[in-house]
mmCIF file of the C-alpha atoms, coordinates in Angstrom:
data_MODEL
# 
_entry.id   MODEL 
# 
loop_
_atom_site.group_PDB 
_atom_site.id 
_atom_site.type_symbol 
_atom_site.label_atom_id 
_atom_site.label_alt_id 
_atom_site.label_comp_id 
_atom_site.label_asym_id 
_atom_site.label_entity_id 
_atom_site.label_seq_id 
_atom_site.pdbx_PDB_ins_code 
_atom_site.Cartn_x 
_atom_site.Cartn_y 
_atom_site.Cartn_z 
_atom_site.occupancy 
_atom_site.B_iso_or_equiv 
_atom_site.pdbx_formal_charge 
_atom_site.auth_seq_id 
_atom_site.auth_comp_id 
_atom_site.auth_asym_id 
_atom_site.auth_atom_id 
_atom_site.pdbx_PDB_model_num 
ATOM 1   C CA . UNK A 1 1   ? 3.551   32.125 5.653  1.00 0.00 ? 1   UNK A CA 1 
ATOM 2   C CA . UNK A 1 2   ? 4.306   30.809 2.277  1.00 0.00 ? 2   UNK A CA 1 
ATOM 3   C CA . UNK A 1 3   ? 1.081   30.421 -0.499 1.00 0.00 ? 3   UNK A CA 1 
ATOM 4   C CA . UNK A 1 4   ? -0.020  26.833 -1.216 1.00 0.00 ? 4   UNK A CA 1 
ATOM 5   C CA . UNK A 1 5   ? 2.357   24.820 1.233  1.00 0.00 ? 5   UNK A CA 1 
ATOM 6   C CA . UNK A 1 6   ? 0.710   22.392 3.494  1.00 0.00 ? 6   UNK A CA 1 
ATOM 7   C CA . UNK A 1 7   ? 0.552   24.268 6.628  1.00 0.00 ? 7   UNK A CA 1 
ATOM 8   C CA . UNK A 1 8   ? -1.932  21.605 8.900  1.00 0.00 ? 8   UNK A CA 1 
ATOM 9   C CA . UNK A 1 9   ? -3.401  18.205 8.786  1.00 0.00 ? 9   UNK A CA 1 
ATOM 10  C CA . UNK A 1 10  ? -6.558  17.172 10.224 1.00 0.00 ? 10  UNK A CA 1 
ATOM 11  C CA . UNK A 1 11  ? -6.930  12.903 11.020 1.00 0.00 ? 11  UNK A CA 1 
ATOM 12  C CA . UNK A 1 12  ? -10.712 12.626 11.110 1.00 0.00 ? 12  UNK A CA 1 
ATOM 13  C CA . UNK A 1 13  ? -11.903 9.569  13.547 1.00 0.00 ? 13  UNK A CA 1 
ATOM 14  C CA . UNK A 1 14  ? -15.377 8.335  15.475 1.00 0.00 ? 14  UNK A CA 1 
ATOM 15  C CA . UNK A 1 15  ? -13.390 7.910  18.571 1.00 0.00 ? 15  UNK A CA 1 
ATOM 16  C CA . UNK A 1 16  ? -10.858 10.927 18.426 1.00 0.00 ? 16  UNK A CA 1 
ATOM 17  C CA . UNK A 1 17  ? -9.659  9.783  22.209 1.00 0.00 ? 17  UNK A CA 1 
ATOM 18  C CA . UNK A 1 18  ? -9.142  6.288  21.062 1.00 0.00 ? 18  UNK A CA 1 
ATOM 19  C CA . UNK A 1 19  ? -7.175  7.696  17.877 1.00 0.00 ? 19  UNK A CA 1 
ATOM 20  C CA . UNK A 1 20  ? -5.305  10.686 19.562 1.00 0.00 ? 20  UNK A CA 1 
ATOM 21  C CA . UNK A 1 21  ? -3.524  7.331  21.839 1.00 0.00 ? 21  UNK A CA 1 
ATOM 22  C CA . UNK A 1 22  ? -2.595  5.070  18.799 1.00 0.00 ? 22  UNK A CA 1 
ATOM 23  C CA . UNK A 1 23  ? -1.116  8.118  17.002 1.00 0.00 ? 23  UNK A CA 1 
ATOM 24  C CA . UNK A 1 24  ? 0.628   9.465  20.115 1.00 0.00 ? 24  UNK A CA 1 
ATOM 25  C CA . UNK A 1 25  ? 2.389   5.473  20.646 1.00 0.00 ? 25  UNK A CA 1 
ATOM 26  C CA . UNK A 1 26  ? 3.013   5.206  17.045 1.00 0.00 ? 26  UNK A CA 1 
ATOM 27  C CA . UNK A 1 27  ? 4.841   8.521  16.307 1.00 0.00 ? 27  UNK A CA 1 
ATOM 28  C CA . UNK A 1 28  ? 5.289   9.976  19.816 1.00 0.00 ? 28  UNK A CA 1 
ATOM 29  C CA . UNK A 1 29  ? 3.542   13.263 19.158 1.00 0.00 ? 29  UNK A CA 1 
ATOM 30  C CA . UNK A 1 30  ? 2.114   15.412 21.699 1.00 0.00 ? 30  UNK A CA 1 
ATOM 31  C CA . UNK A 1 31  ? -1.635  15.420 21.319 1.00 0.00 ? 31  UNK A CA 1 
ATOM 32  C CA . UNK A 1 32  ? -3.584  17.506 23.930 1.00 0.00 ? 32  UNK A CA 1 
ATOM 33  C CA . UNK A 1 33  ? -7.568  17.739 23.927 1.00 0.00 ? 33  UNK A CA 1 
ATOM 34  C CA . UNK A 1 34  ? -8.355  21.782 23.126 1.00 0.00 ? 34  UNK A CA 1 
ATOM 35  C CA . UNK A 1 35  ? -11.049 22.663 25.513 1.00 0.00 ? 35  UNK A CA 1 
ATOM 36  C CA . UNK A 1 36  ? -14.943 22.700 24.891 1.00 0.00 ? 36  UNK A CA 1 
ATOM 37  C CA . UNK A 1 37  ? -14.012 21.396 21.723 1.00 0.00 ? 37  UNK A CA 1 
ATOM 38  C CA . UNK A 1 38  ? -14.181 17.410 20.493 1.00 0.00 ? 38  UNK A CA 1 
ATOM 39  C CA . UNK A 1 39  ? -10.619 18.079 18.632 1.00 0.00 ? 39  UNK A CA 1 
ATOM 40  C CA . UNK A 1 40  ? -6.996  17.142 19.564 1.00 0.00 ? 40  UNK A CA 1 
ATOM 41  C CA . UNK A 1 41  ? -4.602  19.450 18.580 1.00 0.00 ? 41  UNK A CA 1 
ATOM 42  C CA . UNK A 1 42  ? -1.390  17.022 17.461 1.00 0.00 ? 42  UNK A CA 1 
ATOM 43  C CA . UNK A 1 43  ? 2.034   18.714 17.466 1.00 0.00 ? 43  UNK A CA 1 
ATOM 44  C CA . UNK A 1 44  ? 4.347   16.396 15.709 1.00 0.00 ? 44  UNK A CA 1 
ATOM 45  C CA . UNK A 1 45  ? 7.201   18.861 15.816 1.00 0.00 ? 45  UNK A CA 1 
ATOM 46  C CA . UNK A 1 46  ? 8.528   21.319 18.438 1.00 0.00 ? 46  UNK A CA 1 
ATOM 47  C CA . UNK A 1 47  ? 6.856   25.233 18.342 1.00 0.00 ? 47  UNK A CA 1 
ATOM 48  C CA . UNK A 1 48  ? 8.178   28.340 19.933 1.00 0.00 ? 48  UNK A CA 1 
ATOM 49  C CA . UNK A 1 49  ? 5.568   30.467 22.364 1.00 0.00 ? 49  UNK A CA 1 
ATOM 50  C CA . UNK A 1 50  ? 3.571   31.880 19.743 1.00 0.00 ? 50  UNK A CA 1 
ATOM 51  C CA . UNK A 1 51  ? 2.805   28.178 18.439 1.00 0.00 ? 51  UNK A CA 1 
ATOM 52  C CA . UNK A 1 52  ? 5.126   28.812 15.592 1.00 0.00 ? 52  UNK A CA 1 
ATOM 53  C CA . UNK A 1 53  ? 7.341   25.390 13.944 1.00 0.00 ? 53  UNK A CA 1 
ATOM 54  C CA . UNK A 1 54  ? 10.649  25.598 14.861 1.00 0.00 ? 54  UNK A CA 1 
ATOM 55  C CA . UNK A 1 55  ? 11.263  23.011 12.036 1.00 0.00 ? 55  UNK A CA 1 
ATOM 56  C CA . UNK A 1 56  ? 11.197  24.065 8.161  1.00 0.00 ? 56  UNK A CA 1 
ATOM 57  C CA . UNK A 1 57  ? 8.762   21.786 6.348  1.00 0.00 ? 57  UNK A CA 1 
ATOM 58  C CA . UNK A 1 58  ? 7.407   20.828 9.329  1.00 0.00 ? 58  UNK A CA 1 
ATOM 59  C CA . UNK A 1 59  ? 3.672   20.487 9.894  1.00 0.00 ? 59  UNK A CA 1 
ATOM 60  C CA . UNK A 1 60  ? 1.039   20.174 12.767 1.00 0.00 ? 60  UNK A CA 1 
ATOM 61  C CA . UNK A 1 61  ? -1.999  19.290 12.788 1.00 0.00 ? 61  UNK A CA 1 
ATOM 62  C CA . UNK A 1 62  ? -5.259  17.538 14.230 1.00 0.00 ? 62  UNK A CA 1 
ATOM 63  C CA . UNK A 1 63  ? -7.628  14.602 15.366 1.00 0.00 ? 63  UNK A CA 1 
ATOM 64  C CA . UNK A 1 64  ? -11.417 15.585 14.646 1.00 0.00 ? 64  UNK A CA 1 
ATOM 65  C CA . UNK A 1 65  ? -14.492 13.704 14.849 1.00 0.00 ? 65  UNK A CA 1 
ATOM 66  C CA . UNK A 1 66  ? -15.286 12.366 11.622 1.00 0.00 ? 66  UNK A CA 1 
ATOM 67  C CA . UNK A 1 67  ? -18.350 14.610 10.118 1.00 0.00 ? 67  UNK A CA 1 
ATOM 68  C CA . UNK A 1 68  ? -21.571 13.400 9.346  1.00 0.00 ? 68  UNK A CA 1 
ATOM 69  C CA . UNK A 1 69  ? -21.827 11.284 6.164  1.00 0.00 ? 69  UNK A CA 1 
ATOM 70  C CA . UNK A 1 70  ? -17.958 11.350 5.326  1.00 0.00 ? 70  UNK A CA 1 
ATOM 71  C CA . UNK A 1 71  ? -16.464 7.910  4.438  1.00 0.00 ? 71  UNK A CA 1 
ATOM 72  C CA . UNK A 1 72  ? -13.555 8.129  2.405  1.00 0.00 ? 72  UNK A CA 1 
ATOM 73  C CA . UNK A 1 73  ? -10.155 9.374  3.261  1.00 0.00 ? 73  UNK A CA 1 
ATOM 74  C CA . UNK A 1 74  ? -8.884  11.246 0.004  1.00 0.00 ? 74  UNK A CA 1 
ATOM 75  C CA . UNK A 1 75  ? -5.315  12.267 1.543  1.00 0.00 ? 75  UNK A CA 1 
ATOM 76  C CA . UNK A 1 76  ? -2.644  10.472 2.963  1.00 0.00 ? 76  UNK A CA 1 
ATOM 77  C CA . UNK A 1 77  ? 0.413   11.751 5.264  1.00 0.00 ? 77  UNK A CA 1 
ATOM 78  C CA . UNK A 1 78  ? 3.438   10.516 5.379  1.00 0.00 ? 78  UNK A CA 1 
ATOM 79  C CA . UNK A 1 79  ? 5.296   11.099 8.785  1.00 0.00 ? 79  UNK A CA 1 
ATOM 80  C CA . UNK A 1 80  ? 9.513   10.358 8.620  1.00 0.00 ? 80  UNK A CA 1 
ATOM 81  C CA . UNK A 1 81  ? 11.113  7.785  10.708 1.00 0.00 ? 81  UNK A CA 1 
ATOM 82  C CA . UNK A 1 82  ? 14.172  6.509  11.305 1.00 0.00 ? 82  UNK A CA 1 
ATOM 83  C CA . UNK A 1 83  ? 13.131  2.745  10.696 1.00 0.00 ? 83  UNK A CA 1 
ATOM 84  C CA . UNK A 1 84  ? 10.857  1.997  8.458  1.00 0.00 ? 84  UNK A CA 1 
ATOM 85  C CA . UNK A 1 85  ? 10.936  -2.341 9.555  1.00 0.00 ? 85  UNK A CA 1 
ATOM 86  C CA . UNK A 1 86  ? 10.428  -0.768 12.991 1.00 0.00 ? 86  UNK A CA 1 
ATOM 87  C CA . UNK A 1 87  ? 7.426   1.714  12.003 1.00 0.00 ? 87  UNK A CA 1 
ATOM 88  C CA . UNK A 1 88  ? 5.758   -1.305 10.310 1.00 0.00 ? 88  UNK A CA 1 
ATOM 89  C CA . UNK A 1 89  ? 6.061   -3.533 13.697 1.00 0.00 ? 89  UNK A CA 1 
ATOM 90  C CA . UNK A 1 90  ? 4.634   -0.888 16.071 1.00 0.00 ? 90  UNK A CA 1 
ATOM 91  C CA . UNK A 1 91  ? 2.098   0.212  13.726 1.00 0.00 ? 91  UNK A CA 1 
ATOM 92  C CA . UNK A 1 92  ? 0.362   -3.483 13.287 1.00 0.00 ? 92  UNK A CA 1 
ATOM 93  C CA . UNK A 1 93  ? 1.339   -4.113 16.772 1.00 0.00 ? 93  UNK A CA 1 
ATOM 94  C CA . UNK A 1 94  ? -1.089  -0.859 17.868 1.00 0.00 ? 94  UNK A CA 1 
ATOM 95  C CA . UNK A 1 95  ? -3.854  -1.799 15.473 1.00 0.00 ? 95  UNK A CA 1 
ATOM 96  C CA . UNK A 1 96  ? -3.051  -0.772 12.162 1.00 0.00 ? 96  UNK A CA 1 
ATOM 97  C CA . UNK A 1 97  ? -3.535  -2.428 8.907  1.00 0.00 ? 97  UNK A CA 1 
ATOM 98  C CA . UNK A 1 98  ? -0.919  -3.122 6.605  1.00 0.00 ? 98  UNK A CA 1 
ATOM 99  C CA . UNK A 1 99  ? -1.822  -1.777 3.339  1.00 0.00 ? 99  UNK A CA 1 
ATOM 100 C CA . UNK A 1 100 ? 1.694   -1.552 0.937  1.00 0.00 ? 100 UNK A CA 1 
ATOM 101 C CA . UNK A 1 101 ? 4.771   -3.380 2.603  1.00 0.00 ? 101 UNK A CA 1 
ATOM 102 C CA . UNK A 1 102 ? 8.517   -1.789 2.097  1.00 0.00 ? 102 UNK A CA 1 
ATOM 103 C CA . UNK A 1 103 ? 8.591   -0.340 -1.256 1.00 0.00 ? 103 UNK A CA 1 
ATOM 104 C CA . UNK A 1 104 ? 11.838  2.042  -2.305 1.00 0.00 ? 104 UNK A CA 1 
ATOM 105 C CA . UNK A 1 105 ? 11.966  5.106  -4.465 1.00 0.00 ? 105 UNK A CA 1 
ATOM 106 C CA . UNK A 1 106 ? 14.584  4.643  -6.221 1.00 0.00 ? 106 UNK A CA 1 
ATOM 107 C CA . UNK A 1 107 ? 17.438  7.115  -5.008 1.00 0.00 ? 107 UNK A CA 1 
ATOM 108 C CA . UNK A 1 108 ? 15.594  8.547  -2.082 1.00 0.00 ? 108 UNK A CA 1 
ATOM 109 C CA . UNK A 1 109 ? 14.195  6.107  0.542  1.00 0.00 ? 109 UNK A CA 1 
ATOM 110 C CA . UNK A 1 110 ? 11.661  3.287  0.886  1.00 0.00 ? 110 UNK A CA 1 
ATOM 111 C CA . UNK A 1 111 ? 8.130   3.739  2.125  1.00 0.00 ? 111 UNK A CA 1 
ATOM 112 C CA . UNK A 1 112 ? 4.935   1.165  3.712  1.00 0.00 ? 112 UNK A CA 1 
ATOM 113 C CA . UNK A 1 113 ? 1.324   2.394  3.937  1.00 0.00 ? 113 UNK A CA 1 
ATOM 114 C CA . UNK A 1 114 ? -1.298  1.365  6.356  1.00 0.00 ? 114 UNK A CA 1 
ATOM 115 C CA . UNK A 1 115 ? -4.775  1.774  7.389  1.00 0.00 ? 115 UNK A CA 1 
ATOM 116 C CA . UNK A 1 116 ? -4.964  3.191  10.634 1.00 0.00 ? 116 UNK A CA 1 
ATOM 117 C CA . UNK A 1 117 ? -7.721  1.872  13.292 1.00 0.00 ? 117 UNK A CA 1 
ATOM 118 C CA . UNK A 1 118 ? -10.758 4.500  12.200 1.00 0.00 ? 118 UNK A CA 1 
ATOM 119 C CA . UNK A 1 119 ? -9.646  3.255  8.956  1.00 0.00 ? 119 UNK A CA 1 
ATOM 120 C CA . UNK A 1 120 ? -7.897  6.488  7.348  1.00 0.00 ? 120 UNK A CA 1 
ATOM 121 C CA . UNK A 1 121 ? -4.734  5.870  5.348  1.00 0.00 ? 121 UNK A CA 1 
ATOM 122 C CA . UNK A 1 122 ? -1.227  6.832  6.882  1.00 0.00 ? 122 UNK A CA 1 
ATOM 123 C CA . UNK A 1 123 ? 2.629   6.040  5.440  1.00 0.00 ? 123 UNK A CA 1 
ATOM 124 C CA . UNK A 1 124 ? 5.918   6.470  6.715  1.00 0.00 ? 124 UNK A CA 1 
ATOM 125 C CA . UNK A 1 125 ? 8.781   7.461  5.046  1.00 0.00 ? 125 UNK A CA 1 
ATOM 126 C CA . UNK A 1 126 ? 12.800  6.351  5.520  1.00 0.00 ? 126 UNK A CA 1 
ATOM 127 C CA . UNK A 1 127 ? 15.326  8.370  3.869  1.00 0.00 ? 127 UNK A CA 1 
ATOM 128 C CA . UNK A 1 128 ? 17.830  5.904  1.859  1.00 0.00 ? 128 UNK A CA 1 
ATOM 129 C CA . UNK A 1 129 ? 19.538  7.721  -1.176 1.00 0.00 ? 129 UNK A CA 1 
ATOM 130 C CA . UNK A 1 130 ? 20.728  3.672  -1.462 1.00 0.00 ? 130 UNK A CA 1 
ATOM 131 C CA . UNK A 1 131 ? 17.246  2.455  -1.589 1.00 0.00 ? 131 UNK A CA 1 
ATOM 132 C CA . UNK A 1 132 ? 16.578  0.800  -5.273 1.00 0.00 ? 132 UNK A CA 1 
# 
């Protein structure tokens, strides 16, 4: 494992269930409950046996009850998609918020931000060395 690359994400929520299904339709990641345990472990790429990414830069991560007295998201993720005009149609149509419409950067792709609906911040990301 490499030092000081992002190597998990954690989505916290007050209804993890609830959450685990809107990220699930939006991105179509596998999200499975780990027992005794109110967590969802999310795999948003593919892993070998040991649990391992088969995907360079790839990350995994996890839906967590939010903790006690914490009310401010301080991260956001951005997940790629193929679409960005489609990402921003089956996020609001699933409950999200939109928060920053189609924006490029310049050279490498165009980007939209949203709130999800616990109210954390999420983007997607549409590589475009076009967009301007």
């Amino acid at each position: 494992m490499h030092t000081n690359t992002v190597s998990h994400f954690e989505i916290y929520a007050n209804d993890p269930g609830k959450l685990a299904e809107f990220y699930s339709k939006m991105f179509d990641w596998t999200i499975q409950p780990m027992p005794d345990m109110d967590y969802r472990l999310v795999r948003s790429a593919e892993t070998d046996e040991r649990g391992m990414l088969k995907t360079p830069g790839a990350i995994n991560g996890g839906i967590a009850r939010r903790p006690d007295g914490y009310t401010v998201n301080g991260a956001v993720n951005y997940t790629m998609v193929d679409s960005i005009e489609d990402a921003v149609a089956r996020a609001t149509s699933l409950g999200a918020t939109l928060t920053k419409g189609k924006s490029p950067v310049p050279g490498m792709g165009w980007f939209a931000m949203f709130m999800d609906p616990e109210g954390n911040h999420f983007a997607v990301f549409e590589a475009d060395d076009q967009a301007k």
